[in-house]
Each structure stands twice: as C-alpha cells, then as structure tokens.
C-alpha positions in Angstrom: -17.1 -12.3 17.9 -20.7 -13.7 18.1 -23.4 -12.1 16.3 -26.2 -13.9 16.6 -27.1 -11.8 19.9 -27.0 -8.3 20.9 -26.1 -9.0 24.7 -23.3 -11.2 23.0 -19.8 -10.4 25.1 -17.3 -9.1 22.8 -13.8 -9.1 23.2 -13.4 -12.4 24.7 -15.7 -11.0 27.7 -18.5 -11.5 30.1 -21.5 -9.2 29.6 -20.4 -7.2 32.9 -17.7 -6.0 30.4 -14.5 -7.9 31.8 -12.3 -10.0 29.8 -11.7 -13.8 30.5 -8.1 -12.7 32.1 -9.8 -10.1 34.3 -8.4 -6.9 32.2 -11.2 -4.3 31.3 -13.2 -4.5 28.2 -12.0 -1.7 25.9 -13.8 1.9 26.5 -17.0 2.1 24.3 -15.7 5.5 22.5 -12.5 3.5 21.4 -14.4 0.7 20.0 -16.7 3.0 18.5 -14.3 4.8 17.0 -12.1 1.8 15.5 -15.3 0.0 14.4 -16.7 2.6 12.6 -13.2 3.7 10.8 -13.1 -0.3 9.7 -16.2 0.1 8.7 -15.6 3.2 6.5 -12.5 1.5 5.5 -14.1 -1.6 4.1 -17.8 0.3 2.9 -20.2 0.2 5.2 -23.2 2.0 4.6 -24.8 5.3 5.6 -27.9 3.1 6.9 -26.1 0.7 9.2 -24.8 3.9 11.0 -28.1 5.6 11.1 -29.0 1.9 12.8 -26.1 2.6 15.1 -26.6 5.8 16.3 -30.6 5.3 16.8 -30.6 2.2 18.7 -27.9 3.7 21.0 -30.3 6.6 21.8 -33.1 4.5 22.1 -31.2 2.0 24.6 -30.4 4.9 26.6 -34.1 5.6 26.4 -35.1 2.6 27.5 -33.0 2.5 30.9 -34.8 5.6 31.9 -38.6 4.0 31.0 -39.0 4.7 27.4 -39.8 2.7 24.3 -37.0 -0.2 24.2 -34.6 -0.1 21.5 -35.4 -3.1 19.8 -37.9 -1.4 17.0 -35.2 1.0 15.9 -32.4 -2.0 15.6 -35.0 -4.5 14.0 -36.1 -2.0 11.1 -32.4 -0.9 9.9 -31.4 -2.9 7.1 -28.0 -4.5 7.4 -27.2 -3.4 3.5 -27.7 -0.1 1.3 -28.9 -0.1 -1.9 -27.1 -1.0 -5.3 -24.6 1.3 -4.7 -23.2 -0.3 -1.8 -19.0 -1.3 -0.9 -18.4 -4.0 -4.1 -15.9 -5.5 -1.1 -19.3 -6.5 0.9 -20.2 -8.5 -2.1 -20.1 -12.6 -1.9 -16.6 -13.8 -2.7 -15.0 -10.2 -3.0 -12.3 -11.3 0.2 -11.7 -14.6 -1.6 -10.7 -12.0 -4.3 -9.0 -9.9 -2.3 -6.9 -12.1 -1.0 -5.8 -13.4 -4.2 -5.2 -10.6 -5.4 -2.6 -9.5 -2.5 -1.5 -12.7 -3.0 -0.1 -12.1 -6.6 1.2 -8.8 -5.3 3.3 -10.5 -2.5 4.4 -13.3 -5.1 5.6 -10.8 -7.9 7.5 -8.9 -4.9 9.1 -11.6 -4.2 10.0 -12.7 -7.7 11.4 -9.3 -8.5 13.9 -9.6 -5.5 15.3 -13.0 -6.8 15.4 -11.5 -10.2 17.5 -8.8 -9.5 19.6 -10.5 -7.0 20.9 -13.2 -9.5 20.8 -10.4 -12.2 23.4 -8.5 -10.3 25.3 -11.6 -9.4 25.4 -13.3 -13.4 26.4 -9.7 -14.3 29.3 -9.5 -11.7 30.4 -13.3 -12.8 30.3 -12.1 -16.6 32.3 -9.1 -15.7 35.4 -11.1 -13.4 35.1 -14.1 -16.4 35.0 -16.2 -13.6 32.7 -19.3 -12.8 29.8 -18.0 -10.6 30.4 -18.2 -6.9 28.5 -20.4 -4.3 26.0 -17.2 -3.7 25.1 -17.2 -7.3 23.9 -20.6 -7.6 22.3 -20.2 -4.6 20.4 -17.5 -6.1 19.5 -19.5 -8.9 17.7 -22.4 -7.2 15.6 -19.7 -4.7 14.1 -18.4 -8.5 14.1 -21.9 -10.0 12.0 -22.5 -6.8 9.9 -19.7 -6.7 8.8 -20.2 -10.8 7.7 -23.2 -10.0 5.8 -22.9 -7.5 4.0 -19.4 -9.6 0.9 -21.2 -10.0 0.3 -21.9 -6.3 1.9 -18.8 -4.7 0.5 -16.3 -7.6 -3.2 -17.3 -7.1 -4.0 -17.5 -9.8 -3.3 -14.3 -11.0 -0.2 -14.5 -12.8 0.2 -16.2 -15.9 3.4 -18.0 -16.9 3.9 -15.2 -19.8 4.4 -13.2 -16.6 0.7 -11.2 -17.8 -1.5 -10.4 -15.0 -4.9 -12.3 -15.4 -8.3 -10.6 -16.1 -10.1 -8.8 -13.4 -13.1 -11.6 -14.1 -11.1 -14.5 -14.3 -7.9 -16.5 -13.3 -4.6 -17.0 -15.3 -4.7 -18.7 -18.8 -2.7 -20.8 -20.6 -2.0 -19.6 -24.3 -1.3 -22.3 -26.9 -1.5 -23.5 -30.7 -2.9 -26.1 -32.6 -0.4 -27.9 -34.5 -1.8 -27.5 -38.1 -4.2 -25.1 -38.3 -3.3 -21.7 -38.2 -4.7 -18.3 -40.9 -3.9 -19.8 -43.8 -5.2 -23.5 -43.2 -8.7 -21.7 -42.5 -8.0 -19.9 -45.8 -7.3 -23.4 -47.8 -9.3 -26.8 -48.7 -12.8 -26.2 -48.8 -15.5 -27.0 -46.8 -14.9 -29.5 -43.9 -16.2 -30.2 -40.1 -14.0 -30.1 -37.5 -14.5 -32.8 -34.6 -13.3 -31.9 -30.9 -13.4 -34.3 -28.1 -12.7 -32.3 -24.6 -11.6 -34.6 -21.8 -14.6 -34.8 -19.3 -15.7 -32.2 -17.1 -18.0 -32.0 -14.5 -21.4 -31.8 -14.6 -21.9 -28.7 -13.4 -19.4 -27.2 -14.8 -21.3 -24.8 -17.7 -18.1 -23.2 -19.1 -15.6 -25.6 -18.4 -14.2 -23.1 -15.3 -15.9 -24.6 -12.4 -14.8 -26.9 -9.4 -14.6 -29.8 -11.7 -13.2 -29.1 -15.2 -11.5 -31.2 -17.6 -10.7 -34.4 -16.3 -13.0 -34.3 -13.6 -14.1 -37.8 -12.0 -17.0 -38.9 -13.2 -17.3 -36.1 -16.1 -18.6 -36.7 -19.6 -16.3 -35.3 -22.4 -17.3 -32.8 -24.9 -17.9 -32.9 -28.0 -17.5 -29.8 -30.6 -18.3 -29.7 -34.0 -17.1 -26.8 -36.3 -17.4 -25.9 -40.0 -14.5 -24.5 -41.9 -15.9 -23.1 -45.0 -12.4 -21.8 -46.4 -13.9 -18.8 -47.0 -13.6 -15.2 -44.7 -10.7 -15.9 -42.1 -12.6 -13.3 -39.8 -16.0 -15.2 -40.4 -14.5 -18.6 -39.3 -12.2 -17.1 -36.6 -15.3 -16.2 -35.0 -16.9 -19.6 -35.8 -14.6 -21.4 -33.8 -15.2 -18.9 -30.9 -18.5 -19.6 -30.7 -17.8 -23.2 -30.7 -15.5 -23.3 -28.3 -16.6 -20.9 -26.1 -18.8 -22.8 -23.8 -16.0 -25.0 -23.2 -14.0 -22.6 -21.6 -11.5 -21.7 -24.6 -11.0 -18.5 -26.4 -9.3 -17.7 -29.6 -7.7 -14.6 -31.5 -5.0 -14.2 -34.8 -2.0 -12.9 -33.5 -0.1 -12.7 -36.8 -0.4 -15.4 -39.3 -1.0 -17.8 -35.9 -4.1 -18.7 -34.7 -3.9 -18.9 -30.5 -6.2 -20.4 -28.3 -6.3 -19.9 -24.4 -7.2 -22.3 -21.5 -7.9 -21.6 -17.6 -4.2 -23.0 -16.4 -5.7 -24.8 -14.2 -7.6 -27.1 -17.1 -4.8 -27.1 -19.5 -2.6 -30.0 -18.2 -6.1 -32.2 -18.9 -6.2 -30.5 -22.0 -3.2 -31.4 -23.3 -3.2 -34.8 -22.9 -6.8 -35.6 -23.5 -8.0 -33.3 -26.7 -8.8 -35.9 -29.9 -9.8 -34.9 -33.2 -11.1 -35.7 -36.5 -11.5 -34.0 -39.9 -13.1 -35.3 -43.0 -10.1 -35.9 -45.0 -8.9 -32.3 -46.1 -6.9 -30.3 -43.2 -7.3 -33.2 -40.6 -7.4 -37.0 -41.3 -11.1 -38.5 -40.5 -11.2 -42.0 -39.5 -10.9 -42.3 -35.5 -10.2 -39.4 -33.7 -6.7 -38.5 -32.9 -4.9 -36.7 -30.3 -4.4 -33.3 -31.3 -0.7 -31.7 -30.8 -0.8 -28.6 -28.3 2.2 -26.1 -28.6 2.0 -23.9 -25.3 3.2 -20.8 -25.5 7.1 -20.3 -23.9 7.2 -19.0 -20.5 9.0 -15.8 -19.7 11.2 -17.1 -17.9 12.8 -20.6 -18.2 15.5 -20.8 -14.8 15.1 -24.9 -14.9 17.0 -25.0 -18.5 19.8 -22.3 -17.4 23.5 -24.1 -17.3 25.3 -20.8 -15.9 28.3 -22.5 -15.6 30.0 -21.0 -18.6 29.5 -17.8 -20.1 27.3 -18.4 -23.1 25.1 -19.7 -20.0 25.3 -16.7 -18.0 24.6 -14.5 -20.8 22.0 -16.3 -22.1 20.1 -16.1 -18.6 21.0 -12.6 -17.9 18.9 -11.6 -21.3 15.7 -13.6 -20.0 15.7 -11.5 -16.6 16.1 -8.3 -18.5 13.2 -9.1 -20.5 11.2 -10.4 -18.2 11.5 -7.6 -15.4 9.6 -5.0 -17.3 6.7 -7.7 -17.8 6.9 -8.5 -14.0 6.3 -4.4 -13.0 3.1 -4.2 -15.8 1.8 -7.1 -14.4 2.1 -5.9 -10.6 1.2 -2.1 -11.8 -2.3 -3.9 -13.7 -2.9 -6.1 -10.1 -2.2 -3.0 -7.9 -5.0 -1.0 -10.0 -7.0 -4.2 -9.6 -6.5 -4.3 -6.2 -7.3 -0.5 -5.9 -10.6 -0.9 -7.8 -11.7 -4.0 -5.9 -10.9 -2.4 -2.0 -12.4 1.0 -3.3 -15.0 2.0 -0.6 -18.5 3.6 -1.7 -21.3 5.5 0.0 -24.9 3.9 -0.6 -24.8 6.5 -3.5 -22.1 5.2 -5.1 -19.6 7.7 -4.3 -16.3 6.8 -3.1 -16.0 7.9 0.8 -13.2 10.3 1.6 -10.6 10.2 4.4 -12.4 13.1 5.7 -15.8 11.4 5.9 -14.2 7.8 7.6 -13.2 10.9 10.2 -16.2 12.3 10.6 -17.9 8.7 11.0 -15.5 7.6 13.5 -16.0 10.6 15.5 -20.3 10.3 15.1 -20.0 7.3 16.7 -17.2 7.8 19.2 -19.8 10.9 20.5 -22.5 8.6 20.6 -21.3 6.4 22.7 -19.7 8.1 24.9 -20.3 7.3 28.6 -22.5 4.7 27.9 -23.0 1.1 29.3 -20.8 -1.7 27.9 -24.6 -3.5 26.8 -25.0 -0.1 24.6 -22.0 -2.2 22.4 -25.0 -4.4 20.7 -26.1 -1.2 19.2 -22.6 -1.8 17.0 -23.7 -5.4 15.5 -25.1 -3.7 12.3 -21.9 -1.9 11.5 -19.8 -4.9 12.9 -21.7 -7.4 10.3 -18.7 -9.7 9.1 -15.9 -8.3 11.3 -13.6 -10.7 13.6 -12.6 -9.7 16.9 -8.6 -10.1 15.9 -9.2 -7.3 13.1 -11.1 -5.0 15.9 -7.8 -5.6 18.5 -5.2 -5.0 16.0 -6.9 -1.7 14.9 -7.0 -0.5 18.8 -3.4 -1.5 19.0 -2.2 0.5 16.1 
C-alpha cells in the first residue's frame, strides 16, 4: 500500500475502486472497520482518528462546494504525545518479532523434550536398547539445541534463562584464577585486559561490530586489586569492564562474568592478560582461560545406548523442562508488555474501546466514495495491505 498520496489506490486497485483482476475494491465501512480495529490493536492514537473522522466530513464537504479537506488532514499530527503505543516506537517490530520468535522456538523445544523423555523412560522400563523412534527423537533435539542461538533470537540463553527485556542472551563464564578469595589475597596489583578488537562505533562492545570486528582496535582495561573490601573491588572491576560490554556478580565463593553470546566466541579466544607478579604473571600478556558456564542441556554428549546413558539423559530433560516453562512464562510477560496497546494518555485501550473505534469509523464512512479512503492514511501509517486482507478475511 502506497502512502505517499491520498488518491493512492489501495488494495491492489485503480482509483475508480476496482482491483487489477476486475473484483470490487472492499466496501469502505469494512475497511473502516478492520483498519481502525488494527489500529486499536497495535496503538494508534486518539488524534489520528480525530484526523480520520474530520477529513472524511470535510471531503464530503468539499464535493458539495465547501472548504476542501486538505487543511483538516494536513494539521492532524500522525503521533500522540509521550504516552503513545511503545509498539509504534523505532525497532519495537524487530522486537516483537524476536520475541515470538523465542516463544515458537521454546515450543518447539518442549515438544522434542518430552517426546524423547517419554520414549528414554519407556526404553528404561522394557531394559531394552532404544528403538529406531527413539534415536530419531534424539537427533531432532540434538538439532534443535544447536541451532538455539539462531532459531531463539536471541532470546534464550544456553542456561535455558530468558534474556533481559533490554538486551539479548548472555554468555555466563569464569576466569580461571581469580575468584572471592584471590580478590581477598596478595596486595595491591593492576590488572591488564586486552579485548579482541571491536568496531569503532561500537561504545559498549554490543553493536554491529563487536569483538573481532574487521578493522577494530582492541581494548585495553586496566584494574586495581587492592586486596582489601571484596564488595569494593567487585564493583571496581564492574566499572572497568563495563564499557566493554561485560558484567560481573559473586555467586558463592565464584566470581562470574557475562558476555553478549554473540561476542563471546571472540572473547574466548582472543582475551590476554597481564599482572604484576602477584595473582597473574607480568611479563607479556597471556591468554587468559575462560570456563563457560554448562549448558542445560548437553544432547551432543548423550550415548543412550545403554542404560546408565538413558538415565543419565533422562535427568537433564527433567531438569531442564521447568527452566524451559520460566523462561517462556518470563518472554510471554515480555511479549504481553511489549504488544500492550495505550491511549495518548497512557492508558491501556480496552476491548470495548477497539469496539467502539471500529464502529466510529465504520459510521463515518459509510456510503461514501472509494476516494473518501485517503482520509484513512493517518490511521493506516505503517500498515501493509496483506495485514489489511487477512483481517477482512477472518
């Protein structure tokens, strides 16, 4: 659908209101109605209706030699106020998207689970070696684990823990040799980090480029341990690493760190660094030993063949499944908040109200022209025509 023009032809249509086969345009009330209920569905504002409804009247107005409609259109803003639909803000679809895209993937890994759960529990119970249909089942979720990364997007970790609302999975890990009580031992020393290169432009480490990028510059972090405060230095080397892109917390006596997945493979085989001597050697940098943190579930190192095998599988899937259902309870209430539709004053717009503004504008434009349908360009701001089709077909 074109909206660079109000005399536009929708629909795949001429502006006499046929289609390109010959069929009839859809009636104006119908497409009022479905346009404004989409609209209602994904927030559009109280002002853009207002738009609607006035430059209707005032195209009808015009055809019987009053003031044109244009004035009334031209002086409707497309957008309310602060309060308007968070889905109408830049890059809310692309978030959308990925987050029914974790949905769909965690479906489909809690089918697999529970298939070859049942089947692994049915070969323990016979004693028997597992049947054609179990291995079967086995390499679907071997598959579908490896392929999380892509097919989650992003929003599903390999700890099977839904990512942050503001951010994309993460990759926990260690730092071989320095955990609570390192920080707690040897004095006073400065820590030297060398990050593999990012991009330029990529401030926190979490852009386009990250580490490894072409053409990036690495990083360099310096740190001081004092040996004194664990809490004081914990949030020393937060500070420090930061703007890279990393986080850190204590979880125990451990100290973990976190990466964007995405950045960690470059991470882990490009992260040097040097000491003065005390907790780390100084000298030339060396590569410093990552430990990532074990995945919840591990299908490529099952051996199901004998029963130690089996069993030893069918405890990861029981484990895992109540992980899979948070992480698809904390996306769906993601989801929910992202999608939520609000009036310009912020409040969220009832089923009743998407009625009432699908009727409004059905009434509105009811027995008028099909050129009356440029009136609905406001409301229609970033719809396609296929969405529009599918919602009269329903």
């Amino acid at each position: 659908m074109r909206s660079d023009g109000i005399t536009a032809p929708l629909f795949g249509g001429d502006r006499t209101g046929r289609t390109t086969d010959g069929a009839r345009a859809p009636a104006l009330s119908n497409v009022a109605s479905s346009a404004a209920a989409s609209s209602a569905a994904s927030g559009a504002e109280g002002a853009a209706v207002v738009a609607t409804r006035s430059g209707v009247a005032a195209a009808r107005g015009a055809r019987a030699g009053e003031a044109p409609a244009v004035a009334v259109l031209s002086a409707a803003p497309l957008r309310a106020g602060d309060g308007a639909s968070s889905a109408r803000e830049p890059g809310a679809q692309l978030q959308l998207g990925k987050l029914q895209q974790g949905l769909d993937y965690l479906d489909r890994l809690a089918a697999a689970m529970q298939q070859l759960k049942g089947g692994l529990s049915d070969t323990l119970a016979r004693q028997a070696a597992p049947s054609a249909a179990v291995n079967g089942q086995l390499d679907q979720l071997r598959q579908l684990w490896s392929q999380r990364s892509r097919d989650a997007g992003g929003r599903v970790d390999a700890e099977l823990q839904a990512a942050p609302e503001d951010g994309a999975a993460r990759q926990r890990f260690k730092l071989r040799g320095l955990d609570l009580a390192v920080l707690q031992q040897g004095g006073k020393e400065t820590l030297r980090l060398q990050l593999p290169g990012q991009a330029q432009d990529s401030g926190t480490g979490g852009g386009t480029g990250g580490f490894g990028a072409t053409g990036g510059k690495p990083t360099l972090i310096a740190v001081t341990l004092d040996g004194e405060g664990t809490q004081q230095q914990l949030q020393a080397l937060t500070k420090a690493l930061s703007p890279a892109g990393l986080s850190v917390q204590a979880q125990g006596t451990e100290i973990v760190f976190s990466v964007a997945e995405s950045q960690w493979p470059a991470l882990r085989d490009g992260l040097t660094l040097r000491g003065e001597g005390k907790r780390f050697p100084s000298g030339q940098p060396v590569r410093a030993l990552l430990e990532p943190s074990p995945e919840a579930l591990q299908p490529q190192r099952w051996d199901v063949k004998e029963a130690s095998g089996q069993r030893q599988a069918l405890g990861q899937l029981l484990q895992a499944q109540p992980k899979v259902a948070q992480a698809r309870a904390r996306l769906h209430e993601q989801l929910e908040s992202a999608a939520r539709p609000t009036w310009a004053e912020g409040e969220p717009l009832s089923p009743a109200q998407a009625g009432a503004l699908a009727g409004s504008l059905a009434g509105a434009l009811s027995g008028a022209e099909y050129s009356d349908v440029g009136a609905l360009l406001p409301a229609l701001r970033g719809m396609h025509r296929q969405r529009v089709r599918q919602l009269l077909s329903s």
